[in-house]
MIFIMI-683688 format. One record per residue (C-alpha): residue in one letter; z, x, y. Coordinates in Angstrom, 1 decimal, decimal comma, padded with zeros to 4 digits. Last residue first. Layout:
<sites>
['a' [Z X Y]],
...
</sites>
This chain:
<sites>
['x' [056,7 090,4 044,7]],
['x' [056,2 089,6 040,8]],
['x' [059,6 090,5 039,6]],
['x' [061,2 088,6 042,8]],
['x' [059,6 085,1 042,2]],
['x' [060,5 085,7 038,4]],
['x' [064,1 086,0 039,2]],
['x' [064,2 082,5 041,5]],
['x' [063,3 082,9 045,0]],
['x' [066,0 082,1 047,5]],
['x' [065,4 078,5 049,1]],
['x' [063,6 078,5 052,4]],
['x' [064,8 076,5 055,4]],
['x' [068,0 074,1 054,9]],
['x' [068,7 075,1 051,4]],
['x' [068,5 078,8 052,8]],
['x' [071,0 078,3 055,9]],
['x' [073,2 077,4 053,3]],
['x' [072,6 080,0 050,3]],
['x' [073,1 083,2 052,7]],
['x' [075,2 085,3 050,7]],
['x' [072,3 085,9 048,1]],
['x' [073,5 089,0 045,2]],
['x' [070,8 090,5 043,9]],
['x' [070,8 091,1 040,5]],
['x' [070,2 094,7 039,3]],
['x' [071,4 094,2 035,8]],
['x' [068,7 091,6 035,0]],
['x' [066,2 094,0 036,3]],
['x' [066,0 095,7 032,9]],
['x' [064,0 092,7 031,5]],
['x' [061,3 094,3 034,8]],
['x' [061,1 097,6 032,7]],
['x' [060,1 096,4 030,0]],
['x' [057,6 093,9 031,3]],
['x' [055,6 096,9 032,5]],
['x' [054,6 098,2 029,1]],
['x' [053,2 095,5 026,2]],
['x' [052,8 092,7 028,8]],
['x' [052,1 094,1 031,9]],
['x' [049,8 097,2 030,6]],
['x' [047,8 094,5 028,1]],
['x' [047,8 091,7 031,1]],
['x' [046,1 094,8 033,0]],
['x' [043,9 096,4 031,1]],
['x' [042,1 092,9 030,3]],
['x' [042,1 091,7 033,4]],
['x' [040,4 094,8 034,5]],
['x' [037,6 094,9 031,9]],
['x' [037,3 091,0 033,1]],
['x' [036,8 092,1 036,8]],
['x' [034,8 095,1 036,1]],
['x' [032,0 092,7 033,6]],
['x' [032,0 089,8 036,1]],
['x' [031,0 092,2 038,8]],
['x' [028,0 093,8 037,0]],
['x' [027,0 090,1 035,9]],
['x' [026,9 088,6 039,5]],
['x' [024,7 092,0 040,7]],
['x' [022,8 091,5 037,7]],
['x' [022,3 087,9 039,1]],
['x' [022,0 088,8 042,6]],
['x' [018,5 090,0 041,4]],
['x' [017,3 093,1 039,7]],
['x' [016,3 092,8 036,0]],
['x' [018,3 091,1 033,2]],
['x' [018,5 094,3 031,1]],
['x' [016,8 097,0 033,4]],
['x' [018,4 095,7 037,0]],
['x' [021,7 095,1 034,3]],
['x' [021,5 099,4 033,4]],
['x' [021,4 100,0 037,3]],
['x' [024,1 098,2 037,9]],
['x' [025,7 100,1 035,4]],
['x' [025,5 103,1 037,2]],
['x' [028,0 105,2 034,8]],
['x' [029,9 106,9 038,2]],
['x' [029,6 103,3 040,0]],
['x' [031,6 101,8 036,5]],
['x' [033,7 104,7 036,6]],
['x' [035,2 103,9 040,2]],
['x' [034,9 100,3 039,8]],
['x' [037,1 100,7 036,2]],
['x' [039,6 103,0 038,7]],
['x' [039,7 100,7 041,3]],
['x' [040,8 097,8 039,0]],
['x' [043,4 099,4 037,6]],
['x' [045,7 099,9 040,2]],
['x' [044,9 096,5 042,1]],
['x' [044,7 094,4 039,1]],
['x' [048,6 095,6 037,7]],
['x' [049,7 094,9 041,0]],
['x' [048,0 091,0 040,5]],
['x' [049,5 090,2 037,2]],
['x' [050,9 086,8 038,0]],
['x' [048,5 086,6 041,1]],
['x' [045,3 086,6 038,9]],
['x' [047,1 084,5 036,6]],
['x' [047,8 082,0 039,9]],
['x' [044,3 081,7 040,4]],
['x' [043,2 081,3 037,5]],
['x' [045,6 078,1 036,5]],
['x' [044,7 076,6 040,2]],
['x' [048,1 076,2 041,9]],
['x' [046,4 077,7 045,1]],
['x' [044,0 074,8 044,7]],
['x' [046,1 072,0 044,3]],
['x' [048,6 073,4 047,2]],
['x' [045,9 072,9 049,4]],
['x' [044,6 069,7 048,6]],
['x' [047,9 068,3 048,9]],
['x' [048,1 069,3 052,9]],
['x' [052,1 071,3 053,6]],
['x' [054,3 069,0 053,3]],
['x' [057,1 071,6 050,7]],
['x' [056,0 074,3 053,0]],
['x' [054,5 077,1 051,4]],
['x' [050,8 076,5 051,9]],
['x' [051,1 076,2 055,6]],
['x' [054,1 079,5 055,9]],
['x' [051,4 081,6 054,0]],
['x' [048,5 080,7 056,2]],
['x' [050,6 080,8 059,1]],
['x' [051,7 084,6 058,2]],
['x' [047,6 085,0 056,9]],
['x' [046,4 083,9 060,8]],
['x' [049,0 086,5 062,3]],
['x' [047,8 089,4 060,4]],
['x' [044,2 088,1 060,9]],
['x' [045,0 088,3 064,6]],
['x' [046,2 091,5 064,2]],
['x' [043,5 093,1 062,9]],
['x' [041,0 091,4 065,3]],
['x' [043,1 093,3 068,0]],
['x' [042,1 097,0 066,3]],
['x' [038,6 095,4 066,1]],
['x' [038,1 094,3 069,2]],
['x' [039,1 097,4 071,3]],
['x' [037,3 100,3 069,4]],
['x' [034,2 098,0 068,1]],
['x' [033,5 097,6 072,2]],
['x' [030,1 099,5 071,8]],
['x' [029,2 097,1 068,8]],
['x' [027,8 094,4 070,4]],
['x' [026,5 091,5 068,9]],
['x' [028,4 091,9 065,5]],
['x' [031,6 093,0 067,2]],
['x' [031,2 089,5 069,4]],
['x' [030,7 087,7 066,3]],
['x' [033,7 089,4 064,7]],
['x' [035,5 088,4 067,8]],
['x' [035,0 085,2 067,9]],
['x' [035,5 084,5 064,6]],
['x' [039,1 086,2 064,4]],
['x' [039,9 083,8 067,3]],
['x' [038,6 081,1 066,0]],
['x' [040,9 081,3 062,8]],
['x' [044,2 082,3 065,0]],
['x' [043,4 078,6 066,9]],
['x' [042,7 076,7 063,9]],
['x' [045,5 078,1 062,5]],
['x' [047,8 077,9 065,3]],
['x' [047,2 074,1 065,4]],
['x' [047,4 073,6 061,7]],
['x' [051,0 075,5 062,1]],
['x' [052,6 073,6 064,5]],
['x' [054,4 071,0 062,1]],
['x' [055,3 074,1 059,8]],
['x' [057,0 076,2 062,5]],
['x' [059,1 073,2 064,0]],
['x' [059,7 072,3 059,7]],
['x' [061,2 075,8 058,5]],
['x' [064,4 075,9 059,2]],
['x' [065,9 074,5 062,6]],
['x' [069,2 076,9 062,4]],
['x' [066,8 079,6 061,5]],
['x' [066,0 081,0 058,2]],
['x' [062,3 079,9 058,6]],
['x' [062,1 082,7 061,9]],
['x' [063,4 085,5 059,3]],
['x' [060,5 085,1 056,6]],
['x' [058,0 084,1 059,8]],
['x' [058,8 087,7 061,0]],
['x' [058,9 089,4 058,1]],
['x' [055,1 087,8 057,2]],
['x' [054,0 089,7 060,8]],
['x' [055,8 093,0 060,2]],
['x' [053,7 093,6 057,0]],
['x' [050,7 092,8 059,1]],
['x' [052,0 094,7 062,5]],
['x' [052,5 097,8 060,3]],
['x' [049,4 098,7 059,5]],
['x' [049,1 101,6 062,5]],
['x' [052,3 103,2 061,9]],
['x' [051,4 103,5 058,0]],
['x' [048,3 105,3 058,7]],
['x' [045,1 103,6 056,5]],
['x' [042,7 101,5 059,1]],
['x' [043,1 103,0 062,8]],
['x' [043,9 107,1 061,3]],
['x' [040,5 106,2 059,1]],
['x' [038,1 105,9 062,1]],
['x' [038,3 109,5 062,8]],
['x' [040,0 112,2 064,9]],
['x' [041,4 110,0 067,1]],
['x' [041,1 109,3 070,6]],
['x' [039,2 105,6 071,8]],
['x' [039,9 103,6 068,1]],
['x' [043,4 106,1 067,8]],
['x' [044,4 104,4 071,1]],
['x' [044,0 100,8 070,4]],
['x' [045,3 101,6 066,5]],
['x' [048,2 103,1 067,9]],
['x' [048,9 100,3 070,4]],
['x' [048,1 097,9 067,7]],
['x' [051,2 099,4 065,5]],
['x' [053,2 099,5 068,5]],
['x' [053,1 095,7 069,3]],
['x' [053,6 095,2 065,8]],
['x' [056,6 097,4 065,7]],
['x' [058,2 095,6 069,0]],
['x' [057,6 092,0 067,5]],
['x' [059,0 093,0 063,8]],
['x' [061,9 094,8 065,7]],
['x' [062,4 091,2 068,0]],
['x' [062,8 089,4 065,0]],
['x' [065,5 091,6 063,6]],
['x' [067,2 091,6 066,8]],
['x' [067,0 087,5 066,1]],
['x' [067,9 088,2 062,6]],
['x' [071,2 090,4 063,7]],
['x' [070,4 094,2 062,9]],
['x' [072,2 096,0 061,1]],
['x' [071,1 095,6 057,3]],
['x' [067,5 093,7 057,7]],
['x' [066,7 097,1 059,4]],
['x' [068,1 099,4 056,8]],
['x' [065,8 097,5 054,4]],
['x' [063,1 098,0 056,2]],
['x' [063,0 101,9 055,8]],
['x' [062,2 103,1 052,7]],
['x' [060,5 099,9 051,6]],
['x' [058,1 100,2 054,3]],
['x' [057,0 103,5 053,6]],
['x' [056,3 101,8 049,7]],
['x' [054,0 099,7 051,2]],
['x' [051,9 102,0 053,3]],
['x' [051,6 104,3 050,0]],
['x' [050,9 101,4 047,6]],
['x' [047,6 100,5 050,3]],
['x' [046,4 104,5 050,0]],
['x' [046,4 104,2 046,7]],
['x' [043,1 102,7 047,2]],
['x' [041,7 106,3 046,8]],
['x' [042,2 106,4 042,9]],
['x' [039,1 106,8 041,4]],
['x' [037,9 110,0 043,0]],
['x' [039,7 110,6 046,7]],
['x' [037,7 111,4 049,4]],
['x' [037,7 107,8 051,1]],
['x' [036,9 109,6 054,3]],
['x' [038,4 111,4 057,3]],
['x' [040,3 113,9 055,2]],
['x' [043,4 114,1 057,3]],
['x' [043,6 110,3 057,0]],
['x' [042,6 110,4 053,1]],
['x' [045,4 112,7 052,5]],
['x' [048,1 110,4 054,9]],
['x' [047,0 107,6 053,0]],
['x' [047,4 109,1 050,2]],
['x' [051,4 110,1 051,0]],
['x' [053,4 108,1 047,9]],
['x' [055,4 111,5 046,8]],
['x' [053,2 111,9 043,5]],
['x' [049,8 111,0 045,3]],
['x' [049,7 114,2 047,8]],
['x' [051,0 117,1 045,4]],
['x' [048,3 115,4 043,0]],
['x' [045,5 117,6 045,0]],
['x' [044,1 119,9 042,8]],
['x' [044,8 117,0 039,8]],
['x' [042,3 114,4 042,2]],
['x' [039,7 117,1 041,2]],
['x' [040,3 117,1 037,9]],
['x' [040,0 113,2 037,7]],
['x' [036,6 113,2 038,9]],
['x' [035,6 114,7 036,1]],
['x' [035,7 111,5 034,0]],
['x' [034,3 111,8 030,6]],
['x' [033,2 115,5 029,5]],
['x' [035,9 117,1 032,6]],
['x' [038,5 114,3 031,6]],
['x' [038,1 115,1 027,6]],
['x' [038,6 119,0 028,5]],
['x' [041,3 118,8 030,7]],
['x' [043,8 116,8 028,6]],
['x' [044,6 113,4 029,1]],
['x' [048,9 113,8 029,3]],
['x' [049,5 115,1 032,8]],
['x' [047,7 114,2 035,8]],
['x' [045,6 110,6 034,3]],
['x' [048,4 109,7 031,9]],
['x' [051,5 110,9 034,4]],
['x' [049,4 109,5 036,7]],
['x' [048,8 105,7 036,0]],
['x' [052,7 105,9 034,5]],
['x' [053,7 106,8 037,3]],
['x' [052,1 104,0 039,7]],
['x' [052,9 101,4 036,5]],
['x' [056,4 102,5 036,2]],
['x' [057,2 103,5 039,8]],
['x' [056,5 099,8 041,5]],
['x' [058,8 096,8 039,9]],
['x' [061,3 099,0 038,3]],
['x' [061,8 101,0 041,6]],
['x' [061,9 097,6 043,5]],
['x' [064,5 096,0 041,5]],
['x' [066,6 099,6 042,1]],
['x' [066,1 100,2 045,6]],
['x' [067,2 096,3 046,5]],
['x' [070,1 096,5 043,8]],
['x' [071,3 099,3 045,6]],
['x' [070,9 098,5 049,0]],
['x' [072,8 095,1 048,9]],
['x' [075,3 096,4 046,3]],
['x' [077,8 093,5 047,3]],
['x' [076,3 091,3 049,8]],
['x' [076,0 091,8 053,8]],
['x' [072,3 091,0 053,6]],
['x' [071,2 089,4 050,0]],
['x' [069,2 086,3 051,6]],
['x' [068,3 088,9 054,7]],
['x' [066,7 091,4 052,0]],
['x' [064,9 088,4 049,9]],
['x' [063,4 086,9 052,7]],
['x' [062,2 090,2 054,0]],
['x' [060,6 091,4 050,7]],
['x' [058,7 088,1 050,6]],
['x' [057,4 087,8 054,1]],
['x' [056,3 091,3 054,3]],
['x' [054,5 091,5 051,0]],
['x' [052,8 088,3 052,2]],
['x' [051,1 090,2 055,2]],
['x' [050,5 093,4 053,7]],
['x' [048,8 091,6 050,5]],
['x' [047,0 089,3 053,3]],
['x' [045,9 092,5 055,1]],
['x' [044,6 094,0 051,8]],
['x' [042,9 090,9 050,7]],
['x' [040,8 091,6 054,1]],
['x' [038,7 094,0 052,5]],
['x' [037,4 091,1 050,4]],
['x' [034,9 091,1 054,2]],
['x' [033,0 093,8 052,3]],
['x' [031,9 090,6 049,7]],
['x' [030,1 089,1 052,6]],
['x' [028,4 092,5 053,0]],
['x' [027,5 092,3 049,3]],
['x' [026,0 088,9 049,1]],
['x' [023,9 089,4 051,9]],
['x' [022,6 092,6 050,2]],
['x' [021,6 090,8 047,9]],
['x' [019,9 088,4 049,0]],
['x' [018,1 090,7 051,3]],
['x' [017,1 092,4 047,7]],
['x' [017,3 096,0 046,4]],
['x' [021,1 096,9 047,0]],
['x' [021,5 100,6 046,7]],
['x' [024,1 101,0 043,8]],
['x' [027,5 099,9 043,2]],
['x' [029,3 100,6 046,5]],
['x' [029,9 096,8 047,3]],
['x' [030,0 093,7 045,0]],
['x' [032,3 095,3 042,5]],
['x' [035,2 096,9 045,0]],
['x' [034,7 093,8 047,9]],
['x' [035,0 091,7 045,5]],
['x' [038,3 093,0 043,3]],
['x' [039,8 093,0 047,0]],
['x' [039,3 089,4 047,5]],
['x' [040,5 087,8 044,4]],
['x' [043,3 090,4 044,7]],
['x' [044,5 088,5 048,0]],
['x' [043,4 085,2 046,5]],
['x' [045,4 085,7 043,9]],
['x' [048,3 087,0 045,5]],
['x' [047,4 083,1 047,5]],
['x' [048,2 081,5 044,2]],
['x' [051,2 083,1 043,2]],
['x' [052,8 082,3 046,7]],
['x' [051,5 078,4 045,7]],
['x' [053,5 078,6 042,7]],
['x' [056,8 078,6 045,2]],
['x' [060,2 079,2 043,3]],
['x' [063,0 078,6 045,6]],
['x' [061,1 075,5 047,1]],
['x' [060,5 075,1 050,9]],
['x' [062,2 073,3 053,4]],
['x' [060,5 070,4 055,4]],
['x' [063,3 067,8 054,6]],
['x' [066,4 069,3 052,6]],
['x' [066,4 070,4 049,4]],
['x' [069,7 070,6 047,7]],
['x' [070,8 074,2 046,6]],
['x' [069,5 075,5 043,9]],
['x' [065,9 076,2 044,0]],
['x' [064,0 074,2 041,4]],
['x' [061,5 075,5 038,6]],
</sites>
């Protein structure tokens, strides 16, 4: 689907299928680290091996922080000093987000009763005693207090908490602030966010304050807002884009060298790993910007146009909710354990277990996207944002088209 607009060299398309690809990646990489890790007690080097590469799936979340910032920003200063900016913003993301994070606990909190959760999934009675948290978007400020993934099914909420904080508040500075000032804020807040982390590494009261607070994360959403902004320059997109195998390479090493340094020596985990954060952060924003860019390298753009891969990014929220839950349950029912007695123990049970959560979680969630949430998004249509900027965006990064915005 082409942006309107002419397209001008090194700009970008209004609808980018590569964007769909790399949400795939991003879930790709979560749904590993949830059903490769935390199953059982791994019985084989191999597979254990296999699992502690899988932990590093954590990094989906940065990506998700990172591309959620370039998108929402894009579309914010593409709508900026537009009619109903702030209200068509608020509404297309309350039909996006609510019905599937509501629904999820209205079902879970309200409607199962009591006595099939407690025979089935007790957990769930527990996470009712302390619902006040999850119903306002603060589990990551629970789980922070807590010092541990306390939570029963549904402690990666803690990721839709972060992001929705940023909704509240990023809009306002998209609003009044010039995009260079703009710039400058997503600079500033990231240099903040790693302070916090630097000092809650040495001071805090646990290791969770550094990964889940919303200060703390902001330097990844911050990072794609600032490459969203910098594209919508006077030069567009192609000074960025001809640099950006260079900054790769270099961001990449980076991140290499100082997990290898973390590996070797631990004692300095409180300084390198805050800063290994934001490197990533900054690796993912080039990432994004690489595969984006109308010359980005062919292979590239093959593979994040991959048919899978882009499904998995079509109904990638869906995924993240869901998916935790089935790993939650499929942990509680050990059925690990039941492949080790099927096929017997070996990375190929391990394989199996993890192919049987991700397709249970497909499954829920093209039925939920299809038969509930695309309801809501047809009621989008009324919420239309309204782009002012449609010049500077031929030149740099054409407004995404309707379904770009129902899936970010």
């Amino acid at each position: 689907m082409s942006a309107s607009g002419s397209e001008q060299p090194g700009s970008m398309r209004g609808h980018i299928p590569e964007l769909d690809g790399i949400r795939g990646l991003a879930i790709g990489g979560v749904m590993a680290l949830h059903f490769l890790t935390n199953m059982a007690a791994l019985q084989s080097p191999l597979e254990r091996a296999v699992s502690k590469l899988a932990s590093y799936g954590l990094w989906g979340v940065d990506l998700f922080f990172v591309l959620s910032g370039f998108l929402i920003t894009g579309i914010l200063y593409d709508a900026k000093g537009g009619a109903r900016y702030f209200r068509s913003f608020y509404m297309r993301r309350t039909l996006r987000i609510f019905p599937l994070y509501y629904g999820v606990l209205a079902l879970t909190m309200i409607v199962i009763p009591r006595d099939f959760l407690a025979r089935y999934a007790p957990g769930f009675l527990e996470v009712r005693e302390i619902q006040g948290w999850l119903w306002p978007y603060l589990t990551n400020f629970y789980l922070a207090g807590e010092g541990e993934f306390s939570i029963p099914y549904v402690s990666h909420f803690w990721t839709l908490a972060i992001e929705e904080h940023f909704y509240l508040f990023w809009p306002f500075v998209v609003a009044f602030l010039s995009r260079t000032a703009a710039m400058r804020a997503c600079v500033a807040l990231s240099l903040i966010a790693l302070s916090l982390r630097l000092w809650f590494s040495h001071f805090g009261p646990n290791e969770l304050y550094v990964q889940i607070l919303t200060p703390c994360r902001l330097d990844s959403l911050c990072a794609g807002a600032w490459f969203a902004l910098a594209v919508r320059g006077p030069e567009g997109v192609k000074p960025l884009g001809l640099g950006a195998l260079r900054w790769l390479i270099v961001l990449a090493s980076s991140v290499v060298f100082i997990s290898v340094w973390h590996a070797a020596d631990p004692r300095w985990d409180a300084t390198l790993l805050p800063l290994r954060t934001t490197l990533l952060s900054l690796f993912f924003a080039v990432f994004i910007l690489f595969s984006a860019w109308n010359e980005g390298p062919a292979p590239l753009k093959s593979l994040l146009r991959a048919r899978w891969l882009v499904m998995l990014g079509k109904y990638s929220y869906g995924l993240y909710v869901y998916h935790g839950i089935v790993a939650y349950i499929m942990h509680e029912r050990r059925t690990l354990a039941w492949l080790y007695e099927l096929v017997g123990p070996g990375v190929l049970a391990l394989f199996a277990n993890a192919l049987l959560g991700v397709l249970i979680s497909v499954v829920i969630s093209v039925a939920s996207y299809e038969f509930f949430e695309v309801r809501f998004l047809h009621l989008k249509k009324w919420f239309e944002v309204a782009e002012r900027r449609r010049g500077v965006v031929a030149r740099a990064l054409p407004a995404p088209t309707s379904t770009e915005r129902d899936r970010s």
